[in-house]
N, C-alpha and C positions, 0 to 999 in steps of 0.2 A: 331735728328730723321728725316729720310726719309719721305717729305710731300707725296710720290704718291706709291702708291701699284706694280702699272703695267704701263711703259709708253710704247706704239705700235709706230710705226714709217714705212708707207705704203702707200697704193692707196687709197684714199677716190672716190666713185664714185655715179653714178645712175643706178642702176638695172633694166630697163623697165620690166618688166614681164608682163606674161599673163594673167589677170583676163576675161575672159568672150571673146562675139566677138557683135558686134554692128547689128543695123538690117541689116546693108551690108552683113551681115557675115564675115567683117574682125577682125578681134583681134582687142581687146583693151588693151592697153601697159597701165600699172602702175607705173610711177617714183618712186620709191623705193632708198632710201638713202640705200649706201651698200660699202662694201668693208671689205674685211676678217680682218685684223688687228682691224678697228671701231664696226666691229661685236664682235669680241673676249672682246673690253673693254666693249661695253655697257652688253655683260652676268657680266662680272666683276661689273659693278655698279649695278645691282641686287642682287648683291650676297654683297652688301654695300662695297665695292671697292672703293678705290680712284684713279681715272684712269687720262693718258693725252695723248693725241695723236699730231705726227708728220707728218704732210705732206702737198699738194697743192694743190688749187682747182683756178678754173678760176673766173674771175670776172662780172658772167653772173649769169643768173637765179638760174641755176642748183648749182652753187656756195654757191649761198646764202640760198638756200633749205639745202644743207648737212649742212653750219655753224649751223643755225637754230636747224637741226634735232638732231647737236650733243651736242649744249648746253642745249636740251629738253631732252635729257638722262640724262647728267649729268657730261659728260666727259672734261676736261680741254682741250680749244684751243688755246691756247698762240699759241703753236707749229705751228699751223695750218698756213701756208701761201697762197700768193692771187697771182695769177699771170695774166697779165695784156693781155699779148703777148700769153695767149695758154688756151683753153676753158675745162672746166672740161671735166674729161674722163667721158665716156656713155658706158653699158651695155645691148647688149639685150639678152635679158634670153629667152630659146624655154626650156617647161616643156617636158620631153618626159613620156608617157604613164604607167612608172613605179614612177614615181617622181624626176628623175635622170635629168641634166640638159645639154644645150649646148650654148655655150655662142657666140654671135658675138660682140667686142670691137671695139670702134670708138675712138681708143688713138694712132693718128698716126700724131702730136702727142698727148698726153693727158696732163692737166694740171699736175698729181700727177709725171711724168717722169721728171716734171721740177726744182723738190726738188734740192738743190745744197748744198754744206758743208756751204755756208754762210748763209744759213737759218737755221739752226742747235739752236736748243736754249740748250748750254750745260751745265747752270743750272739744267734747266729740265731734260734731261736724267741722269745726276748727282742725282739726287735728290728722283730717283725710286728704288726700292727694285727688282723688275723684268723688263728687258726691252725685248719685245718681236717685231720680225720682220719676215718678210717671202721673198720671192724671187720675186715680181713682181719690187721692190724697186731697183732689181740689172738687170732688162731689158737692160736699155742701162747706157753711161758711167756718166753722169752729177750725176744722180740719185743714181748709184752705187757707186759711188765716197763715198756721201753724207752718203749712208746705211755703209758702211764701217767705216767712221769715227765716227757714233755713237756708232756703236758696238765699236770701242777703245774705247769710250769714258765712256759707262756703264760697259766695263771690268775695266776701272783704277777705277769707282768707290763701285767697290764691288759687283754692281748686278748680277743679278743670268740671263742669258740668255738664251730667248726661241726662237727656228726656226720651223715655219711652211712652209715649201715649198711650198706648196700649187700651186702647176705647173697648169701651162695654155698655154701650147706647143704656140697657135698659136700666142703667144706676144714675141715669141724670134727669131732672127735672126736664130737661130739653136740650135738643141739641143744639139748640143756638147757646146756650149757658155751655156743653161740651166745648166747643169748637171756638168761645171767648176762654176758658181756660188752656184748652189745649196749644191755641197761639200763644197766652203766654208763657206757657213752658216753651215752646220754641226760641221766643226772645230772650233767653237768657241761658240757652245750653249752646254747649260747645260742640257737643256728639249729639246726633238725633238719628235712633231707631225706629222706623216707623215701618207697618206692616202694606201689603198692596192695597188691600180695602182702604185703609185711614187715608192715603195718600189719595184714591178718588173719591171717597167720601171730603173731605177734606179742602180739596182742591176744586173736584165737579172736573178734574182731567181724566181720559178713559187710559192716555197714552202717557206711563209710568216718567219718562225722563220730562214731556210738560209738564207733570206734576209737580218733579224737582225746579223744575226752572222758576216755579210759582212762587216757591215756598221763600226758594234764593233772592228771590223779587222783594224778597220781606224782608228776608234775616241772613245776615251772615253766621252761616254755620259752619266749620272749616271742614268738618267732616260727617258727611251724612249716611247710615249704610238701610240697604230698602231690603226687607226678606220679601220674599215671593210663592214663599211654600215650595210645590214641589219645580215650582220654575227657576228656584234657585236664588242669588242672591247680586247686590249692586252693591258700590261703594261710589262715592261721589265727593271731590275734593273739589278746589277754586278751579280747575284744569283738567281732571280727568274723571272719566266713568271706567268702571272697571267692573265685569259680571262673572259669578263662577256659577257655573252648573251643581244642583242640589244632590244628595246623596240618595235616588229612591230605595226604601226599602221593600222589600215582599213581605216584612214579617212585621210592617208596624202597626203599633196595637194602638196609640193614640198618642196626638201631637201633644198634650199640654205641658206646657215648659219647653218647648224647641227654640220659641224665640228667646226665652229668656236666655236659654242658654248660649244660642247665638250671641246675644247680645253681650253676656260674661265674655265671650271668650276675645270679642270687639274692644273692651275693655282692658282684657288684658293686656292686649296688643297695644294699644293706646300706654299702658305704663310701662311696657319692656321694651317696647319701640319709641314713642312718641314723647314724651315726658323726660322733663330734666331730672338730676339726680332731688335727693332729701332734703338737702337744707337746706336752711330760711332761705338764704338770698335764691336760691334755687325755687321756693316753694313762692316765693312774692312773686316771679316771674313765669310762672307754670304757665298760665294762660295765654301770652305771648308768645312764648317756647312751642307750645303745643301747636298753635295757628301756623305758625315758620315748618313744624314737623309735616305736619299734614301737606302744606301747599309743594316741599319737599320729597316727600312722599313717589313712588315711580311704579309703576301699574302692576312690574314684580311682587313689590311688598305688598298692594293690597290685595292683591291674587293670592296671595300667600296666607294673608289676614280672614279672604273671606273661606278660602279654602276647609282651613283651620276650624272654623265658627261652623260653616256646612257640615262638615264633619261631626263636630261634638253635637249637633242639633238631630242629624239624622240618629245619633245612637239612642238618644233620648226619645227619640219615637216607637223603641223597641219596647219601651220598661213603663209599665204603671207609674204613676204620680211624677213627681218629678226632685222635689227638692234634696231628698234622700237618694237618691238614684243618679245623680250625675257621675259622669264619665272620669277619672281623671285621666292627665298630659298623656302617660303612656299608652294608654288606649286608646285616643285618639290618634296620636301617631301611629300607633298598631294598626288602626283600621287604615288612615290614611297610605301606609306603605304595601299593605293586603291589596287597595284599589291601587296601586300606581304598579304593582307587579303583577296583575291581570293584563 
């Protein structure tokens, strides 16, 4: 049996964001442990997940905050390395007036870029039923190297592969170097999350389902789901489109982490639903299993799945930061049953 549900493999960082402004009237920054992959696990461990994560942090304050913040979740740091020579990557978050965010990075370089194949622990990836990664991993070559060899590494052993691109233009030398890595995350994941923008940035489609059809022109993906923000959400199988309406809040304070957390709960569903049981012969066949799940799959469950994902994504717009602050099951279906008894 596979010891870990979902292992991520990314940027681990700190998010400064905005709470409040001092009597100066300047802002006051909140270090916030964050980073999309660490987000996506700890919704996973609410949702009782056995999660591990792969990547680099520096050997300084801010290092020691995210080790901390992630063993208080719950998530497995084996994977987690320390690097000696390059200080954890920092975030500052600027909230903009809708809740929508802009980000300035201080990873030039950043400790997570410093990941390398021989920090790899390939037990651990071995050892996961879903390994999920995004594109900041493939910025530059050390790092890419390293993201590449995992992805071989959870393909030879059966897992089921998810890409979030999760684009951040201003961390790539170019976007043509973006958009050569980000296709190939796409080539080799089974699940792909992809947000409205990356999809027309991406494609150059203004009209969201040509976009899918673009992508499909490429790769067989058997299961693809699109967030829309407040437009809500798609799911897209070999055969069906299926869309659920987003959760609006009056009292959301900022989105960071909504996708991720959509994207946990996408996951989940994918291993309480989708996915065969634990063992070997079961875990050799995952990928197969998974493809027959999906094309199986009927417009109920995935209404059901995205419903789910909207739900825990809109709570998360309420609460500062993100990775600490996820929702769990019960709450989610608390809120879910509050809106269906309105």
């Amino acid at each position: 049996m596979k010891t870990y549900d979902v292992t991520a493999l990314g940027e681990l960082l700190i998010d400064f964001t905005e709470n409040g402004v001092s009597a100066q009237g300047n802002p006051l920054l909140e270090a916030n442990p964050g980073g999309a992959p660490c987000n996506v696990l700890a919704m996973l461990n609410c949702l009782s997940k056995k999660t591990a994560f792969i990547g680099k942090i520096g050997e300084d304050i801010f290092g020691k905050q995210l080790m901390k913040a992630l063993q208080d979740v719950g998530l497995e740091t084996r994977g987690l390395k320390k690097s000696r020579d390059v200080r954890t990557t920092l975030a500052f978050v600027h909230t903009l007036e809708d809740g929508d965010r802009e980000f300035s990075f201080y990873r030039n370089p950043g400790a997570d870029m410093a990941l390398e194949e021989e920090d790899l622990d390939e037990t651990l990836i071995k050892d996961s039923r879903i390994f999920h990664y995004g594109s900041l991993s493939m910025t530059h070559e050390g790092c890419r190297l390293a993201t590449r060899r995992a992805i071989d590494m959870a393909g030879e052993s059966g897992a089921v592969l998810s890409f979030d691109p999760n684009l951040r233009e201003s961390l790539w030398g170019s976007l043509e170097d973006a958009r050569e890595q980000i296709l190939y995350g796409m080539a080799h994941c089974q699940i792909l999350k992809i947000s409205d923008n990356e999809i027309q940035w991406l494609t150059g489609e203004a009209d969201f389902d040509r976009g899918i059809d673009w992508i499909r022109e490429r790769f067989r993906i058997p299961l693809i789901l699109l967030s829309m923000g407040k437009e809500g959400s798609r799911a897209y199988t070999e055969s069906l489109r299926v869309e659920c309406p987003a959760f609006v809040q009056e009292k959301t304070v900022e989105t960071t982490g909504a996708g991720d957390t959509f994207c946990a709960c996408i996951l989940n569903y994918a291993l309480e639903a989708l996915l065969p049981g634990e063992g070997p012969e079961e875990a050799a066949e995952s990928g197969k299993f998974f493809e027959e799940s999906c094309r199986a799959c009927t417009e109920e469950q995935l209404r059901e799945m995205l419903r789910f994902a909207n739900a825990a994504a809109s709570i998360v717009t309420t609460r500062k930061g993100a990775l600490r602050v996820m929702p769990k099951r019960e709450e989610v279906e608390a809120f879910l049953a509050e809106k269906e008894n309105r």
